[in-house]
N, C-alpha and C positions, 0 to 999 in steps of 0.2 A: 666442789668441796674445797675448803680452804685446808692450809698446813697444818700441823698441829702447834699447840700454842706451848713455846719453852720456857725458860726464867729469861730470854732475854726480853718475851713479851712482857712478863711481868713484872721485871726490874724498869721497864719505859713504862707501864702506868702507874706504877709506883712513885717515878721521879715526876710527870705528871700531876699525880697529886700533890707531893711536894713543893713544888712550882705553883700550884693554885693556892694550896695555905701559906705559902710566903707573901704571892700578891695581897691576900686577902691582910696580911699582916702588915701590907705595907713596906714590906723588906725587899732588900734587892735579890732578885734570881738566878744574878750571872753564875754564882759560885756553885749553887744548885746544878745549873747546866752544866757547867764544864764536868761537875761529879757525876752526873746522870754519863756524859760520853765515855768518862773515863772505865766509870763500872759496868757499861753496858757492851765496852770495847772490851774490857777483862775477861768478862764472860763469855763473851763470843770467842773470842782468840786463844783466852791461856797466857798472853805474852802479856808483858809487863813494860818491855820498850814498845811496844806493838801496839798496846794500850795509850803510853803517853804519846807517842805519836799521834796518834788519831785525833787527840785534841787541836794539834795544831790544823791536820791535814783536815777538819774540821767548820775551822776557825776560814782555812780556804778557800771551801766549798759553797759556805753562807758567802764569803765575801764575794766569790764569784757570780752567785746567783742575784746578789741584792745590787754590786759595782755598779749597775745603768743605771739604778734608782738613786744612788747616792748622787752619782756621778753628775745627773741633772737636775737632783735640788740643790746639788752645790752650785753650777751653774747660773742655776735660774736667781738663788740671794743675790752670787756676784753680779746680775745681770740689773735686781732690783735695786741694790747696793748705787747706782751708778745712774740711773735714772733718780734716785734720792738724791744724791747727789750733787747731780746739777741742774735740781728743780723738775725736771722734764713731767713727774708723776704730780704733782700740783698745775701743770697745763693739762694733763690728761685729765684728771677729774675735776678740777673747776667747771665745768657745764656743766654737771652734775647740781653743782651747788646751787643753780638758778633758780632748780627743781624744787628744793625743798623749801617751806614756806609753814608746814607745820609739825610737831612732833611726830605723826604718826608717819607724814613724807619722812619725816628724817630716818625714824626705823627701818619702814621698807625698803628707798632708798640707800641708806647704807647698805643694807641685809643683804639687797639683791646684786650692788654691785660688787660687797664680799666677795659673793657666792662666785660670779664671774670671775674674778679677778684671780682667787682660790683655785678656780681652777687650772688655769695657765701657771699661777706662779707657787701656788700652796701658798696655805693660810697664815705661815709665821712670815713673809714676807708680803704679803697681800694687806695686813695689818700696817705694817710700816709706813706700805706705799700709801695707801687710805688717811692713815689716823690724821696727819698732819694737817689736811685741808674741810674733811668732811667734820672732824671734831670739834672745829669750836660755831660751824655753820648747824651743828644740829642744836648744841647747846644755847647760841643762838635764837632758834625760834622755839626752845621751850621742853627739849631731849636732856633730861639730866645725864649725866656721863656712862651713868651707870648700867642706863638704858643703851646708848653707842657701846658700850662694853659686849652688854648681851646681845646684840644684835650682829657683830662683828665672830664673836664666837659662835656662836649658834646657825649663819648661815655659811661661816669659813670655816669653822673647823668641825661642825656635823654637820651638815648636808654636803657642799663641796669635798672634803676630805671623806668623809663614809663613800660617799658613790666616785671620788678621782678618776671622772672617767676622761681625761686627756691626757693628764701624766702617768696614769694606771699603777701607779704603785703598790694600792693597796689592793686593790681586789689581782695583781698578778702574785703577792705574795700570800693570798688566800687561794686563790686557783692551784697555784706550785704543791700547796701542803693537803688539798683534796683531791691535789691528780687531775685538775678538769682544765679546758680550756679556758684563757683568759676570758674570752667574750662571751662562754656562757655564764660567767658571775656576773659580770657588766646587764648580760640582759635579764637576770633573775632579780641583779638591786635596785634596777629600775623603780618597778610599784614598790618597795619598801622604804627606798632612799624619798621618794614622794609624800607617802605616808609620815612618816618618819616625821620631816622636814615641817610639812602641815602642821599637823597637830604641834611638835614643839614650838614654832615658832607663833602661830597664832595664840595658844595658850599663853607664851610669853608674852604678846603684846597684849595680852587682856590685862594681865595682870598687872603690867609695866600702868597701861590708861587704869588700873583700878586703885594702884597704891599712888598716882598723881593725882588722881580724882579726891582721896581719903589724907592726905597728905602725908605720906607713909613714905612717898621716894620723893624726894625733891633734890634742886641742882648741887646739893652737900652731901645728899645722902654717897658713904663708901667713901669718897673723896679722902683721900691721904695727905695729911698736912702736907708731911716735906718726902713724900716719895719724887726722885727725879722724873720726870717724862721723859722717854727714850729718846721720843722726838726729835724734842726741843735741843736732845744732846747731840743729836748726830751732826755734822759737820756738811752744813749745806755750801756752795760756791754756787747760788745763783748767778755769778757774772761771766762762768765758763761758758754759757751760749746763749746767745742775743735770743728776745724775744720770738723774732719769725722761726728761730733754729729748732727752738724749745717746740712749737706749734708742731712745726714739718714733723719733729721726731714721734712727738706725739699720737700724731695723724698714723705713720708710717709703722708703731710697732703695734695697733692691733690688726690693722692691714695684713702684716706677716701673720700675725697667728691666726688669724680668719682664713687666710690663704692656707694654713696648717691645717687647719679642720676641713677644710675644704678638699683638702688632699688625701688626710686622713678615712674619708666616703669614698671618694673618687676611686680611691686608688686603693680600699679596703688595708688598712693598714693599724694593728692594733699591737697594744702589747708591749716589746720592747721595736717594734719600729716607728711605733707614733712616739716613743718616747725618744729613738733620736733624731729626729724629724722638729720635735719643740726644743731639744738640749741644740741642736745645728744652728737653727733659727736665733737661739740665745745667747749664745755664743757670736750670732754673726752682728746681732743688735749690740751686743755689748762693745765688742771691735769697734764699731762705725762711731757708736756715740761717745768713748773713751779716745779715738785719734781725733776727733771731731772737737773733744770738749778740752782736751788735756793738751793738744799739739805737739808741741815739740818731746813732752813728758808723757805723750801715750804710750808708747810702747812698755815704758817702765809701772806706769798706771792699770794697765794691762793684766801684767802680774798678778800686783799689791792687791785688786778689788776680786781675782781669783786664790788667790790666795784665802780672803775672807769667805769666799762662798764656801770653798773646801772644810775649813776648819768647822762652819755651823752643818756641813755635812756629813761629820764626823764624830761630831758630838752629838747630834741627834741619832744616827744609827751607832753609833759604838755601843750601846747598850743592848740595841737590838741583836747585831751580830753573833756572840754566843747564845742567846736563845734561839734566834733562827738555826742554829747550828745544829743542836739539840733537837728541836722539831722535826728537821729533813731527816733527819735518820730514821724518823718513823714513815720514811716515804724511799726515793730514788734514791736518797742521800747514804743510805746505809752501805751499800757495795763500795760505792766510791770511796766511801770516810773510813771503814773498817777490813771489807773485804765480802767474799761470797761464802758468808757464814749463816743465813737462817735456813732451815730448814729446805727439803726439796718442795719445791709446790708452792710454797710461799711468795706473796704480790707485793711483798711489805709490811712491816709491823703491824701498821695503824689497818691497814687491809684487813690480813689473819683477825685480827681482834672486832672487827667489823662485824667477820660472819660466824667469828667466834660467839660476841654478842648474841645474833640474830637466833641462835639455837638456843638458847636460855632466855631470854629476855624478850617478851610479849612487847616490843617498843609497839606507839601510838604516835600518830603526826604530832596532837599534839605536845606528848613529852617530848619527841625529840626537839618543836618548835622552843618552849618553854626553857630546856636543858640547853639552848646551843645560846640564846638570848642571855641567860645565867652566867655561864662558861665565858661568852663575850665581856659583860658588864665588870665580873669578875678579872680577868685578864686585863681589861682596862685600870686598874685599879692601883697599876705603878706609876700609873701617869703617862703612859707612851700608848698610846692607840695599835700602834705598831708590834710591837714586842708579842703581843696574845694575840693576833688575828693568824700567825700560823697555828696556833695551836687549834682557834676556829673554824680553820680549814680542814685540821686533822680529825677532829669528834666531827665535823658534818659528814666526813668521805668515812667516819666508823656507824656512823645514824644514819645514812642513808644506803648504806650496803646493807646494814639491817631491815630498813625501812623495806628496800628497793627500789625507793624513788624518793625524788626534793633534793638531791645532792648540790645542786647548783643554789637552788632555793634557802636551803638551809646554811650550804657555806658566806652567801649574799646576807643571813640575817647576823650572823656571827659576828662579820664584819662589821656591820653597823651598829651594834652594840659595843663590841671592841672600840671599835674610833670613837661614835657620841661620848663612851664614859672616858677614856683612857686619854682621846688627841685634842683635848684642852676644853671641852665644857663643862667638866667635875671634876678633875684633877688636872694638875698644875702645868703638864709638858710646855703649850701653846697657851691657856690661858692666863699666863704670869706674865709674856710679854702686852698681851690684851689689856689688862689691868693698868701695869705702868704706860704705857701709851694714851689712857682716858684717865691714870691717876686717880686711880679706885683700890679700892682694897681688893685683894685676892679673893681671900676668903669671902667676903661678905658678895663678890659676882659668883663666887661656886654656888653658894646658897640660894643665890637668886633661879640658878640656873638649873636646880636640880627640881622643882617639882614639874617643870616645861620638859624636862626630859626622861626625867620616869613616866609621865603620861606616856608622852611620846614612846616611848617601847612598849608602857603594855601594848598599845592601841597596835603596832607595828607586828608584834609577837602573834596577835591575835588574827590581823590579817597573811600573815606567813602560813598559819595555818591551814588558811583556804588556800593557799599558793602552792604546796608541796604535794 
């Protein structure tokens, strides 16, 4: 038997739905959150300093839980940042380029080495490293840009970013907020993130060969008169390291990371120790190749290129932070943030309301499949993939305590609807650098990219089904 359910349970689904009609409106949610802690701190205590405290002590508790995550996507830019640089990532994928010879190489080709690359480095810097050499090699043999657009989003920031299974961010901050082990998410997204991936990206190249074939997308089509190319603007020093230097380093950092995954099996390691296991590695890359390229100016160079990994660290979670904040309290995070205030008996908010559900509400796999897919896509919908997938976490560990089983399955599909809509293939997070990189219109690659990914979910939703 679960607790009985108080007003602090139903001032948290309350602010819950508030939070889903803000996204749905496109408006920010931060202020939402911090009101949701502040009254649900009120409530529970009485106290009024006790209350605004909590927001900070809050503010915390997310930071502490999420710091590894931030801590080595900041890393990992300043690490991309530096191989940009001084060329090193234009020796790395140049053999690449030999490969491709026609439109449809060019797609797969990029897509799949996105996908790779995405997952060691994540897709906003996996895009950077990429765009410069493979981009004008697809347009080249007959890729109009638009196409390297959707191909670069579609296999880097949904398929690699939905399933992140080396850097683990996403599915550890959907694990955290369903209460389940990291790597029973990891092995539930498996056949979804598969799925998923198939269907939208094949779809999309039908379409990409049907509107070339009809003349409907050609090398203009999206193309932005006078948008800058990010590229083009960054600040390359090919002359910091001789050709043989650029090869060696080349050669030597996926070495390291294959040596990482490598270790990561061996040695059974998931979670936050694979993730500093690749933050160690990137950090050690970044060292060698900044004293190496910079000399006598390394040590100061050193800084300046952490410095920038930090700041796009910051900016991209600072938004998530207060919402994350918000969500944990329907988990662990309540005791800690507030105090040992719910009820006797009670396993947590989102728990109680779980088997609260399950005594009213005749749930069916497949509505909770259908409702967690919604919830997901929904949540996505601010543009951060990130920001809603704890909340994905928390309706799957309330749907599947109902259910009594699919918790891992269902928290797995949340996620990946979360990230496909939210972490840059329909709205803007990640695919606005995509865009100006291939100098295409924003809008008109969201468009492109949304009927490849609505398939793609029903079809995913439907096989979740049989999975739960």
């Amino acid at each position: 038997m679960g607790a009985e359910l108080t007003a602090i349970h139903w001032l948290y689904v309350l602010f819950i739905l508030f939070i889903i009609g803000f996204m749905v409106m496109r408006r920010d949610t931060t202020l939402v959150c911090i009101a949701g802690i502040f009254l649900i701190a009120l409530t529970a205590t009485g106290s009024l300093s006790g209350s605004v405290s909590s927001i900070f002590t809050s503010f915390i508790f997310a930071i502490t839980e999420l710091l590894s995550t931030i801590l080595v996507i900041s890393i990992i830019v300043a690490m991309s940042r530096t191989l940009s640089t001084t060329g090193i990532n234009d020796v790395m994928i140049s053999p690449f380029a030999r490969f491709i010879r026609t439109p449809a190489l060019a797609y797969w080709t990029i897509g799949i080495l996105m996908m790779v690359i995405s997952w060691f480095f994540w897709p906003s810097p996996a895009v950077a490293l990429m765009g410069a050499v493979l981009l004008p090699v697809a347009i080249r043999v007959g890729l109009p840009a638009l196409g390297v657009a959707m191909a670069m989003n579609l296999f880097g920031h949904g398929i690699a970013l939905s399933g992140d299974y080396i850097i683990q961010a996403a599915p550890k901050l959907t694990a955290d907020a369903a209460g389940l082990p990291v790597g029973d998410v990891i092995s539930a997204s498996i056949p979804l993130v598969i799925v998923m991936g198939a269907v939208t990206t094949i779809t999309a190249f039908y379409l990409i060969k049907r509107d070339m074939k009809n003349g409907k997308l050609t090398a203009a089509t999206g193309i932005t008169k006078d948008s800058p190319n990010e590229l083009h603007a960054d600040s390359r020093n090919t002359h910091l390291l001789s050709l043989n230097q650029k090869r060696i380093f080349a050669l030597l950092i996926p070495l390291l990371f294959a040596a990482d995954v490598a270790a990561m099996f061996i040695l059974n390691l998931q979670g936050g120790d694979a993730t500093a296991l690749v933050g160690g590695t990137s950090i050690f890359i970044l060292l060698i190749i900044t004293l190496a390229a910079h000399r006598n100016k390394g040590l100061e160079k050193t800084t300046s290129y952490l410095i920038e990994g930090f700041q796009f660290g910051f900016r991209v979670f600072g938004p998530v932070i207060p919402i994350a904040a918000f969500f944990y309290l329907g988990d662990s995070g309540f005791t800690k943030m507030i105090g040992d205030y719910l009820p006797t008996g009670s396993h947590g908010i989102v728990n109680d309301l779980g088997v609260g559900l399950a005594s009213v509400v005749p749930l069916s796999k497949e509505v909770g499949a259908i409702t967690l897919t919604a919830v997901g896509a929904i949540t996505g919908l601010d543009g951060s993939g990130f920001s809603g997938i704890s909340l994905a976490g928390s309706i799957a560990n309330l749907f599947s305590a109902a259910l009594g089983t699919g918790a891992a399955t269902l928290t797995a599909l949340g996620q990946v609807a979360a990230i496909w809509v939210g972490g840059g293939t329909l709205v803007p997070w990640a695919l606005i650098p995509a865009a100006a990189i291939c100098n295409v219109d924003a809008f008109e690659l969201a468009r492109r990219n949304l009927l490849p990914v609505t398939i793609g979910l029903i079809v995913t939703t439907i096989i979740a089904m049989f999975l739960i």
